[in-house]
Each structure stands twice: as C-alpha cells, then as structure tokens.
C-alpha positions in Angstrom: 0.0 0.0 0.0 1.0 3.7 -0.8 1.2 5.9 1.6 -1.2 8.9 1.5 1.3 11.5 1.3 2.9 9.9 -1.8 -0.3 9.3 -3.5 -1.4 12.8 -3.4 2.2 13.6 -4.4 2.1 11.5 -7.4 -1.6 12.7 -8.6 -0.7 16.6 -7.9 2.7 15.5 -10.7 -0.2 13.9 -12.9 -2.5 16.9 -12.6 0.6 19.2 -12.8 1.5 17.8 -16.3 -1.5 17.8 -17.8 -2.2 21.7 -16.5 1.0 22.8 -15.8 2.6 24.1 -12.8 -0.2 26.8 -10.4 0.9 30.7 -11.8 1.9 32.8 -9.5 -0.1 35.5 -9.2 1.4 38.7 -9.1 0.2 41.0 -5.7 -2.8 43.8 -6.4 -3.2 46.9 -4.8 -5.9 47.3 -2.4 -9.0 48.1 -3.6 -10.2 49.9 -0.4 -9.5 53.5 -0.1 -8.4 53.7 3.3 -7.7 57.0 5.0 -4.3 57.4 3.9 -5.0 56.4 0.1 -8.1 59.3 0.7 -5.5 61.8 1.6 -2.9 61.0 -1.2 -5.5 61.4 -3.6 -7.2 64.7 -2.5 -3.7 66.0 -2.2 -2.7 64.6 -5.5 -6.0 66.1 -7.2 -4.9 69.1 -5.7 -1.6 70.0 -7.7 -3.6 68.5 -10.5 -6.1 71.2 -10.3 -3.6 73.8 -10.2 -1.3 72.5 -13.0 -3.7 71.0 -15.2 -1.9 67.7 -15.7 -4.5 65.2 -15.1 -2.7 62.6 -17.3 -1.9 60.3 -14.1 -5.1 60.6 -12.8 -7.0 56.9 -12.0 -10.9 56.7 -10.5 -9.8 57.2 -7.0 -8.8 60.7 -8.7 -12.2 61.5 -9.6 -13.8 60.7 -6.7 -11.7 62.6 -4.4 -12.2 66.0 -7.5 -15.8 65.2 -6.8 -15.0 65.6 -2.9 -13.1 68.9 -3.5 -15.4 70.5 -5.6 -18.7 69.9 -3.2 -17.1 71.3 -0.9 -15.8 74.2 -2.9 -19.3 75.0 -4.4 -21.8 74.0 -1.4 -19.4 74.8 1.2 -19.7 71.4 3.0 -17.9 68.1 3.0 -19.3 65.0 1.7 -19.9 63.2 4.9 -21.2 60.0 3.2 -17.3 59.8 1.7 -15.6 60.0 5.1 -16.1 55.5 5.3 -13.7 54.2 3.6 -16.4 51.8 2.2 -18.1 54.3 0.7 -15.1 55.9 -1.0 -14.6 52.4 -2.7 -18.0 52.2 -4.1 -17.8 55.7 -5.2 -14.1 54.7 -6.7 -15.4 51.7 -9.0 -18.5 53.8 -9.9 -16.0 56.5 -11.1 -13.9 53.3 -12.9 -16.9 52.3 -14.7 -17.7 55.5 -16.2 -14.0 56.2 -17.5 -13.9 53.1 -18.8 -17.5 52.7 -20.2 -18.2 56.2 -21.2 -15.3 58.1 -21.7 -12.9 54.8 -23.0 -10.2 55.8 -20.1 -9.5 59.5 -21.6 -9.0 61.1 -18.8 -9.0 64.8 -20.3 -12.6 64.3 -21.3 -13.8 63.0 -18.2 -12.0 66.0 -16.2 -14.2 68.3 -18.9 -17.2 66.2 -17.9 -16.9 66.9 -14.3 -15.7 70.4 -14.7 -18.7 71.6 -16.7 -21.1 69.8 -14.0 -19.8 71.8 -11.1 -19.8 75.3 -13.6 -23.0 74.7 -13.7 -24.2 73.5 -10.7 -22.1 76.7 -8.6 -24.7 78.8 -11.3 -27.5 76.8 -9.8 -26.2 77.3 -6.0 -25.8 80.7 -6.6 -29.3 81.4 -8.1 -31.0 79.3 -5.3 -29.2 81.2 -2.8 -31.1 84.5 -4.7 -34.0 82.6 -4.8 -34.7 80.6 -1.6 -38.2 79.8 -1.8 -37.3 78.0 -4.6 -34.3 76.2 -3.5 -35.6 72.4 -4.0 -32.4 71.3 -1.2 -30.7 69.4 -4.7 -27.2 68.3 -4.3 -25.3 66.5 -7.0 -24.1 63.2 -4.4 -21.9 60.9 -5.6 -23.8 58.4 -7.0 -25.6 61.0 -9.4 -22.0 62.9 -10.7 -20.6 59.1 -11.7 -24.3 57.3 -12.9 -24.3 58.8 -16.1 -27.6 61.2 -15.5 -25.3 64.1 -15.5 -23.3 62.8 -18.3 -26.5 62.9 -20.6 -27.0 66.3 -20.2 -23.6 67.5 -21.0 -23.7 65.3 -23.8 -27.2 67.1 -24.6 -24.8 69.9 -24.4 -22.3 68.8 -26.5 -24.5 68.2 -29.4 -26.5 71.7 -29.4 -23.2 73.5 -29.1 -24.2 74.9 -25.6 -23.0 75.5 -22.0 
C-alpha cells in the first residue's frame, strides 16, 4: 500500500503535467480607499487642479475631484465619503464611467466633471437668490458618476451649448 502522502504527491505530478505548474499571481493593490489612500488622492488632485496635468489621474482621482469641488461649491464636505467603504464604491462607480463612457480618456472626463460643477455653482448661486425655490438638490456621488449628468452635458455637446 501507498502511503497517503505519496499518493497525493504523485496525482498533484499527474494533474501538474497535464495543466501545468499553479501561476503565481502577481500582488494587487488594495482596492479599499483607506484614510491614507483618501488623503494622497485629495492632495494629488490638488496639484492637479492647479497645474492641469491630469494625465496620471485613476478613479480614486475622480472621486476625491468630486469631494473637493462639493465642498468648494456647497461649502460642505461630503460626509457619506468619510467611510472608507463608501469611497470604494464611489471609486469603481468613477472606474466604470472612464472606462465605459469616456474609454479611459481622462481629459474628457475632467471636462465632464468640470462643466457639472460650472454649472451646478450657477445653480447654488441662483437658489441662494431665490430661496423659496431652493428644492435642497445636491449633485451626491452616485448622481455625478451614474451617467444622469453625463447625458445632459452630452445634450450639451451636441447643441453646441453651455
């Protein structure tokens, strides 16, 4: 009789040849955005606003632009981004709309989120003029990367507006 150590040995060779030795698989960055990846990011986005150079930029980019600029416009952070959970989400959301809708070109994303929050601070400021008719609208995260937004400025696009 065969001891059971040898005969797993020898079927693991037979199973080897046939398949080939297991690949190695090469180590993957985290895909949580924990707190420290959150405050690369927003300070990475940072000198990218200021120099224009958003050529390096990945989802976790966009996400943390989105962050910036609600604050900028309504003057209030996104509290719903401060889990790192939620930053995630947000981050493959982002992902899917680079990749989907703007085929990874960055430049034309950054002029997609760029005209949203033009026009958007034009909205703030005319409910602020106008507050019984302020509706309490926010553009959250899951609207700027869902592709309701993105319509629009395609709209846009095509009448030559904006």
């Amino acid at each position: 009789m065969i001891p059971e150590s040898k005969r797993e040995g020898a079927q693991l060779s037979i199973v080897e040849s046939f398949i080939g030795p297991e690949k190695k698989r090469k180590p993957r960055a985290s895909p949580s955005v924990g707190a420290k990846a959150w405050i690369v990011a927003v300070s990475e986005v940072n000198v990218m606003m200021v120099s224009g150079e958003w050529e390096n930029a990945s989802a976790v980019h966009f996400v943390a632009l989105y962050a910036i600029l609600h604050q900028r416009v309504y003057g209030v952070d996104v509290a719903e981004l401060n889990v790192a959970r939620e930053r995630t989400i947000a981050k493959f959301a982002a992902y899917r709309m680079l990749t989907n809708e703007f085929s990874g070109n960055v430049d034309s994303m950054v002029t997609f989120i760029k005209w949203c929050w033009l026009r958007e601070q034009k909205s703030v400021t005319w409910r602020r003029n106008n507050p019984e008719r302020d509706n309490g609208f926010r553009i959250g995260w899951k609207y700027q990367f869902n592709g309701k937004l993105l319509s629009d400025w395609r709209m846009m696009c095509t009448r030559g507006t904006g």
